[in-house]
C-alpha positions as CSV (number, residue, x, y, z in Angstrom):
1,X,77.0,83.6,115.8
2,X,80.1,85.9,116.2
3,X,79.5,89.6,116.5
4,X,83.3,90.0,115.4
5,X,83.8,91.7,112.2
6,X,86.9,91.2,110.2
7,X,88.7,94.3,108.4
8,X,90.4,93.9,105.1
9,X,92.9,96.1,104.0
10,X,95.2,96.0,100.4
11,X,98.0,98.3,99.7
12,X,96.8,97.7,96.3
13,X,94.0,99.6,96.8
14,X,95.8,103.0,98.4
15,X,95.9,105.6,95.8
16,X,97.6,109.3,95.4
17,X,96.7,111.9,92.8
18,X,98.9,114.8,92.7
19,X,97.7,117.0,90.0
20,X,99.7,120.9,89.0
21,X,99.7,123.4,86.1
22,X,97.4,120.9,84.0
23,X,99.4,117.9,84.5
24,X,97.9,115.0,86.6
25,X,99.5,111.7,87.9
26,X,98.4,108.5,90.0
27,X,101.5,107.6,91.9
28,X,102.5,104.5,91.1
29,X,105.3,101.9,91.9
30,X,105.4,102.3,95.7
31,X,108.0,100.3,97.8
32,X,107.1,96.9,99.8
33,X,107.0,97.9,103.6
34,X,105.3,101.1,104.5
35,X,105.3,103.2,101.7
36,X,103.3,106.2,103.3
37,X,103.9,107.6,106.3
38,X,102.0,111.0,107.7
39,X,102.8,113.5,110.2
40,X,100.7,115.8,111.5
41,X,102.9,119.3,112.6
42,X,101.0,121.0,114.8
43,X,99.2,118.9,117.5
44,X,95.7,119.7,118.2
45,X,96.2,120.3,121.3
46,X,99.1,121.3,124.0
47,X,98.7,120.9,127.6
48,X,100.3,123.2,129.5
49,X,100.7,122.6,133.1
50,X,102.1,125.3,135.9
51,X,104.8,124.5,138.8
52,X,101.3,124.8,141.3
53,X,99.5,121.8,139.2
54,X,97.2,124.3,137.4
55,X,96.9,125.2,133.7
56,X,95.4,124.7,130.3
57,X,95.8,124.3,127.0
58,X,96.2,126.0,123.8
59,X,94.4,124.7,120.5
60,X,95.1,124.8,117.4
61,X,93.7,123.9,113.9
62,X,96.5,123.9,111.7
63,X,96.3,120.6,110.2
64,X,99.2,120.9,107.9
65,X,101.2,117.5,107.5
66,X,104.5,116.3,106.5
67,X,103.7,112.9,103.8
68,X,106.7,110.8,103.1
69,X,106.1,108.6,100.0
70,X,108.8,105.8,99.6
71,X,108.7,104.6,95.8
72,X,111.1,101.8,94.7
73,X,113.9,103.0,91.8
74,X,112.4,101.9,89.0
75,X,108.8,104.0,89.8
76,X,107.9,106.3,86.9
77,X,106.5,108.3,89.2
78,X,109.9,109.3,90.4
79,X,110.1,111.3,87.2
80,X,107.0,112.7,87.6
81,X,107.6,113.8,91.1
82,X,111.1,114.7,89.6
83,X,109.6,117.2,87.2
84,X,107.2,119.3,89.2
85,X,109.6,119.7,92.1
86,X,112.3,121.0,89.5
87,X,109.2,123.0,87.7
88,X,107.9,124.6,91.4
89,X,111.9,125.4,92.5
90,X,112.2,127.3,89.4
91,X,109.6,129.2,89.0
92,X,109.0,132.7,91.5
93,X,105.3,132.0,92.1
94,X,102.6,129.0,93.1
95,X,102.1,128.0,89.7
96,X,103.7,124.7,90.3
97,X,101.8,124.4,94.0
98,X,99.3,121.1,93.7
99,X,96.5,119.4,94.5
100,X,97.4,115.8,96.6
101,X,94.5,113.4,97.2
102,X,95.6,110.3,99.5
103,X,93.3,107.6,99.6
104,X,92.8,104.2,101.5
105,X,89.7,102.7,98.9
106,X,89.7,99.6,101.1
107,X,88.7,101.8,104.5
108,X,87.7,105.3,105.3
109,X,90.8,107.3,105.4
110,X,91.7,110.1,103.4
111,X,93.7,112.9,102.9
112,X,93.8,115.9,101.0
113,X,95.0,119.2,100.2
114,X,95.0,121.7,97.4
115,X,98.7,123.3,98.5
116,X,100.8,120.4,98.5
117,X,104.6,121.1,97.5
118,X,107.8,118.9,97.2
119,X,109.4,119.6,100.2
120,X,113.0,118.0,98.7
121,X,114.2,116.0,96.5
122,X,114.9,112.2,97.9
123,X,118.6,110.9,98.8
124,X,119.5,108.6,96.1
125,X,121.5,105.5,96.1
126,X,122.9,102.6,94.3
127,X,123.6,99.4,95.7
128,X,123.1,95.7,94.5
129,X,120.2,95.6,95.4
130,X,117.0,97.3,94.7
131,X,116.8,101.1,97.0
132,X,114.2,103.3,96.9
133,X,112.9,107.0,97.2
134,X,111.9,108.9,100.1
135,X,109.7,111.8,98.7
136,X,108.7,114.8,101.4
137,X,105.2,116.4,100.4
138,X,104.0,119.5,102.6
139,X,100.0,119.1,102.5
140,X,99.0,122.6,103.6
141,X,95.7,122.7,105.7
142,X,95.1,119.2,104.7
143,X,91.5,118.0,105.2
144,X,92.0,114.4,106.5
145,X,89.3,111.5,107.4
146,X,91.2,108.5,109.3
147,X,89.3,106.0,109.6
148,X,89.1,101.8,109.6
149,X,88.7,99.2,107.1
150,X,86.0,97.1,109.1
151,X,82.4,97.7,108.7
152,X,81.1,100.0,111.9
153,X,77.9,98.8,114.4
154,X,75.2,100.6,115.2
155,X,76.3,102.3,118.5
156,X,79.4,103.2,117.0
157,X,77.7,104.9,114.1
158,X,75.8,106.4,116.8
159,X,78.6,107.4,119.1
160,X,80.1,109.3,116.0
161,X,77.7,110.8,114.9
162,X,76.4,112.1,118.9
163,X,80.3,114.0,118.0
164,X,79.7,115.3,115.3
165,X,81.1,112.5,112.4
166,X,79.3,111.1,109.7
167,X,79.9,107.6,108.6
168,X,79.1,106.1,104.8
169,X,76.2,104.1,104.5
170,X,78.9,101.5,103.3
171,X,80.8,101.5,106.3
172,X,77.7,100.5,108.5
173,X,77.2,97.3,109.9
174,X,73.0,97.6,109.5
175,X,73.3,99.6,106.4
């Protein structure tokens, strides 16, 4: 018997909630190809090293990220994205500042933050083909969990949690 576990993983089952002033939307009609991508701004960590080979590091645990969700033309969600970026650039104060909740529900990893703005508004363009939407979120502080989509064995549950981690009883190999 083979002590290789197979992931699974289906873009059909990443979600995002972005919810502001009341209103609440799952994004929908995201683009084929990579349709998230998320950058961290501040690294954890930055070596530093000095002309004589000695130094350090400084730390940091500003966990802030830049999210770029792509969304094909005919997404309603562009609207809807539309509308509270338009509703946040008018208004003076945070009133239009959200809550953003990105979830992989095939595999562990999430992401989330309760100061998320629309950094922009995408470049748009028309072609004879279908295009789509590049949409900039700033998650401020965002609380993130990345993680697999394969079930985890017992000395890797163990060696996660010796650091400090916790892993779902759903996640574990022996569960």
């Amino acid at each position: 018997m083979s002590d290789i576990l197979i992931g699974n993983y289906s873009p059909e089952e990443v979600t995002i909630v972005i919810s502001a002033a009341g209103a609440s939307e799952q994004i929908t009609g995201f683009a084929d190809g990579t349709f998230i991508s998320a950058t961290r701004l501040v690294a954890a960590s930055e070596p530093y090293i000095g002309s004589d080979i000695t130094g350090g590091r400084v730390k940091r645990r500003n966990r802030s990220m830049n999210v770029t969700i792509t969304l094909h033309q005919y997404a309603a969600s562009n609207t809807f994205l539309q509308a509270l970026q338009r509703a946040d650039e008018e208004d003076s104060g945070n009133r239009y500042v959200a809550s953003c909740t990105i979830k992989d529900n095939s595999g562990q990893t999430l992401f989330f933050s309760n100061q998320t703005i629309i950094a922009t508004t995408p470049d748009v363009t028309f072609s004879s083909t279908t295009e789509t939407r590049d949409w900039t979120l700033f998650m401020f502080n965002t609380d993130n969990q990345i993680g697999g989509n394969t079930l985890i064995s017992d000395s890797t549950v163990q060696a996660i949690e010796t650091l400090g981690g916790e892993v779902d009883a759903k996640w574990r190999v022996n569960a």
